[in-house]
NULO-279432 format. One record per atom (N, C-alpha, C): x, y, z. Coordinates in steps of 0.2 Angstrom, whole numbers, plus 5000, padded with zeros to 4 digits. Layout:
<rs>
XYZ...
</rs>
This chain:
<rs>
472050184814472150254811472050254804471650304801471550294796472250364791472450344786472950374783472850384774473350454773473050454767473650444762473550414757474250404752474150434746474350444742474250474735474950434730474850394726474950354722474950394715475550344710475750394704475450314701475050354695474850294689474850334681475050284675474950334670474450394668473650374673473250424670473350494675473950504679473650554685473650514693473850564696473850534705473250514708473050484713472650434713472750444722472250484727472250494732471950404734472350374740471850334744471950344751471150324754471150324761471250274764471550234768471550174771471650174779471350114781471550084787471650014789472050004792471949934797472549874790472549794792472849774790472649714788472749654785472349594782472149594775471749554776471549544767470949624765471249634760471149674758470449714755470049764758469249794753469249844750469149854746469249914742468449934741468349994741467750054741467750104736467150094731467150124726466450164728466550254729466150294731465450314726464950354726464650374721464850444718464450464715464450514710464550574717464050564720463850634726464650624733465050574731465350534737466050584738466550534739467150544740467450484742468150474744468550414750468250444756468050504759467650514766466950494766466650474760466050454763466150374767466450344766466850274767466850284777466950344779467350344786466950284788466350274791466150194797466450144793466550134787466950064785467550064786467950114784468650144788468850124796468150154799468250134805468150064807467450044807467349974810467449914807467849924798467949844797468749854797469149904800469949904796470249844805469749824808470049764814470249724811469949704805470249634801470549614794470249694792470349704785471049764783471349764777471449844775470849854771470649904772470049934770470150004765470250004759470550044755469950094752469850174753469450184749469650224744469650234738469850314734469450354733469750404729469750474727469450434720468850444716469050414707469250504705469550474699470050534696469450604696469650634698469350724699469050754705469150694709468850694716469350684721469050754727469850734733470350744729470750714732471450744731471750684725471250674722471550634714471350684709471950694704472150724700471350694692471350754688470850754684471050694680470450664676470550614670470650654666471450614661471250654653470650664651470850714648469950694642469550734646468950734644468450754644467650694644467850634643467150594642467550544645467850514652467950444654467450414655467650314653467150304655467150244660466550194661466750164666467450114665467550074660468050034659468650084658468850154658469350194660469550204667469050204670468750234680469350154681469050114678469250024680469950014681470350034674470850044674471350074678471250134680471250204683471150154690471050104694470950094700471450034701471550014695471949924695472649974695472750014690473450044693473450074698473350114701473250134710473250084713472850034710473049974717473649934717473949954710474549914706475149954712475150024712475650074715475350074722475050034727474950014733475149954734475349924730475349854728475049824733474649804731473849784733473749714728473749644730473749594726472949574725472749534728471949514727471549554732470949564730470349614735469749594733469349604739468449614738468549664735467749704733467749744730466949784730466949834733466349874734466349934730465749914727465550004720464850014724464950064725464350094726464150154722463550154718462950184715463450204709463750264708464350264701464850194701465150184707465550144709465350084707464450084706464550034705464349994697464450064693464550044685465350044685465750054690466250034686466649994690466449944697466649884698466449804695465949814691465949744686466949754681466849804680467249834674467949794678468049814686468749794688468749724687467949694688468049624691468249584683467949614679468149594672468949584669469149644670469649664670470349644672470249594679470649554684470149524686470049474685469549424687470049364695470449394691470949314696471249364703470949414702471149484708470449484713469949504707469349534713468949464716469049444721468749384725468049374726467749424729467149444730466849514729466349524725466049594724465349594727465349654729464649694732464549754727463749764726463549814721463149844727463049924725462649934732462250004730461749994729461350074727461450094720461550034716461750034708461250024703461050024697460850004695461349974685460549954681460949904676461449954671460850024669461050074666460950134669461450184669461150234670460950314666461450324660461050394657460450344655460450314651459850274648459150264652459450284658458750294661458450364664458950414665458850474665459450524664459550534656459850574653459750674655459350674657459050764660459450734665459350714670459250714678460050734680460450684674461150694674461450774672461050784668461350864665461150914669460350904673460250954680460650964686461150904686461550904692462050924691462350914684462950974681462751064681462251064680462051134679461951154686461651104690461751134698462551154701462751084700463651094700463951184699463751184692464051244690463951314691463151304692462951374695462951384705462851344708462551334714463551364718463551374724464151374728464051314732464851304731464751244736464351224742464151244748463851254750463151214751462851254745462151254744462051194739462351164734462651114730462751054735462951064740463151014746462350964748462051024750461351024752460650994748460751014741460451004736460550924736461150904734461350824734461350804740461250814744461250774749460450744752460150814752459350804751459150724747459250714740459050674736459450614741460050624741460350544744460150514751460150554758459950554763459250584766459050634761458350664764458450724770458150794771458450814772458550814782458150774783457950754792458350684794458750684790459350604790459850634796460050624802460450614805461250624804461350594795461750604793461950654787461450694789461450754781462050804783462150844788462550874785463350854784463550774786463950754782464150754773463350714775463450704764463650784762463050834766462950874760463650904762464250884766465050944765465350904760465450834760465550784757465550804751464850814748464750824740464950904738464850974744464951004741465751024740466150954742467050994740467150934733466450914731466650874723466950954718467450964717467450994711467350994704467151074702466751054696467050994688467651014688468050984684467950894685467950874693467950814692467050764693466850824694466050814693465750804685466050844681465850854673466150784670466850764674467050674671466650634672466450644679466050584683465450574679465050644679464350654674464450594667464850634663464850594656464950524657465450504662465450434664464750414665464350424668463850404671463150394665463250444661462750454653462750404649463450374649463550324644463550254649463550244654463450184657463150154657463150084655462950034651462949964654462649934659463149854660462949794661462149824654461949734652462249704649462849714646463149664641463749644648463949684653464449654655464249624663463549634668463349604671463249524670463049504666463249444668463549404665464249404665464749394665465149374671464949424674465249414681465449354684465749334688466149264689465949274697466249304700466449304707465649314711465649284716465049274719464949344723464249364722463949434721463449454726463349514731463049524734462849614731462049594732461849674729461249704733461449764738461249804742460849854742460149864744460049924741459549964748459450004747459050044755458350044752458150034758457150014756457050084754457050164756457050214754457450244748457650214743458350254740457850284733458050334732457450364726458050374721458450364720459150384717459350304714459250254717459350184714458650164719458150154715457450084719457650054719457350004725457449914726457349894718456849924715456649894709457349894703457749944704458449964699458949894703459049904709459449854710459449784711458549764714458349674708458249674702458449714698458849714690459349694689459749734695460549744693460949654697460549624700460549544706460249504701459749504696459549474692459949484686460349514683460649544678461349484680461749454686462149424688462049354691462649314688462449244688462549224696461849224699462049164707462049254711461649304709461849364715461549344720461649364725461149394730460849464731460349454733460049534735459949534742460049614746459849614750459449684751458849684755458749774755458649794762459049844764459249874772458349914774457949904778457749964778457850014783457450074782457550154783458250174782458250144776458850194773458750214764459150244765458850284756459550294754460050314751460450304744461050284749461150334756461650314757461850284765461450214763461550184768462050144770462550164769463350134771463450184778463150244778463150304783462650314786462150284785461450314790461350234793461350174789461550094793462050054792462550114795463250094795463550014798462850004805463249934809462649874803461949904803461749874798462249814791462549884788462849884781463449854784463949854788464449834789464349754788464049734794463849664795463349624789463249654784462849634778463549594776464149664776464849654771465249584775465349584782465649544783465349464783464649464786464549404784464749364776464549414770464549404765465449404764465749424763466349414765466949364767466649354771466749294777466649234775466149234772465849164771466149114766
</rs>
């Protein structure tokens, strides 16, 4: 049974979903996400694991970041206390697409905590490599009603004939705007050729043979960028394939995991 908690930390309350019991995964959503986009990992891996996904600060039921421009190594810390106020000792650790500029930053951060990371639908930088594209989806954000906003993004993630579309697009459109315009700046300054390889923990890096949002060609950058990664790429899935090749994706994570 999957359950919600909300946890107190210095930056603001910190929404987590979980299920199930054991060693611990934690799920770091994208930009268009949530903890609900998480639901088939919630379901099919919490037999063995706790499976923990969050809210990042302005999303779901986690309260807004100070400030106005957080960034990845802010998002990082902002997770280590929520996992600090769960008490949550050592974890894997899955970032996916935004999530996944800001879980090298955890692995950095607690190196003697995060066990195992998976990067999944990420890339090395992201304003740096489309600084408009990021400010079109703010301007969509702002103008569009949720709704239609839903649909727009989800289009781009899933394509609009995916099976799984009108999940994304409810998903994305209860991102409110407040924690959308954090996430954005986040995302503008994001950076993580100096701290990819650095990286310590042995690495698996994900990407959907359709994704137009992160290429395979962004994410053998982001495997190449870390020492000893793996790659792997799903096909007929495109950005979010954690939900359209769920049994696919899942079994990617436990063998690597497991092993």
């Amino acid at each position: 049974m999957t359950e919600t908690t909300k946890v107190a930390t210095p930056k603001g309350d910190i929404m987590l979903r979980q299920a199930g019991s054991g060693p611990t995964l934690v799920l770091l959503h994208g930009l268009g996400g949530s903890s609900k986009s998480w639901v088939r990992q919630l379901e099919q891996l919490s037999d063995t694991r706790r499976v923990i996904a969050w809210d990042c600060p302005g999303y779901g039921g986690s309260a807004d970041f100070p400030g106005d421009k957080p960034t990845s190594h802010d998002f990082a810390k902002a997770l280590l206390a929520a996992l600090d106020a769960a008490k949550v000792g050592d974890f894997d650790l899955v970032g996916h697409s935004m999530g996944g500029a800001v879980a090298p930053w955890v692995a950095r951060l607690a190196p003697q905590r995060v066990r195992r990371l998976v990067l999944s639908a990420t890339k090395v930088a992201f304003g740096a490599d489309d600084p408009s594209g990021y400010d079109m989806r703010l301007a969509e954000r702002r103008q569009m009603d949720d709704a239609t906003f839903g649909k727009v993004r989800a289009t781009g993630m899933v394509g609009a004939d995916s099976p799984v579309f009108d999940i994304v697009a409810e998903i994305a459109g209860e991102i409110r705007l407040s924690g959308y315009e954090g996430a954005v700046a986040l995302l503008k300054q994001a950076d993580n050729r100096a701290i990819l390889p650095t990286v310590e923990q042995p690495t698996l890096v994900i990407a959907g043979a359709n994704d137009r949002i992160a290429p395979v060609s962004a994410t053998k950058a982001v495997a190449a960028a870390v020492p000893g990664a793996r790659s792997v790429t799903i096909p007929n899935a495109a950005h979010g394939a954690y939900l359209e090749q769920p049994e696919v994706y899942n079994s990617l994570l436990r063998e690597f995991l497991d092993s």
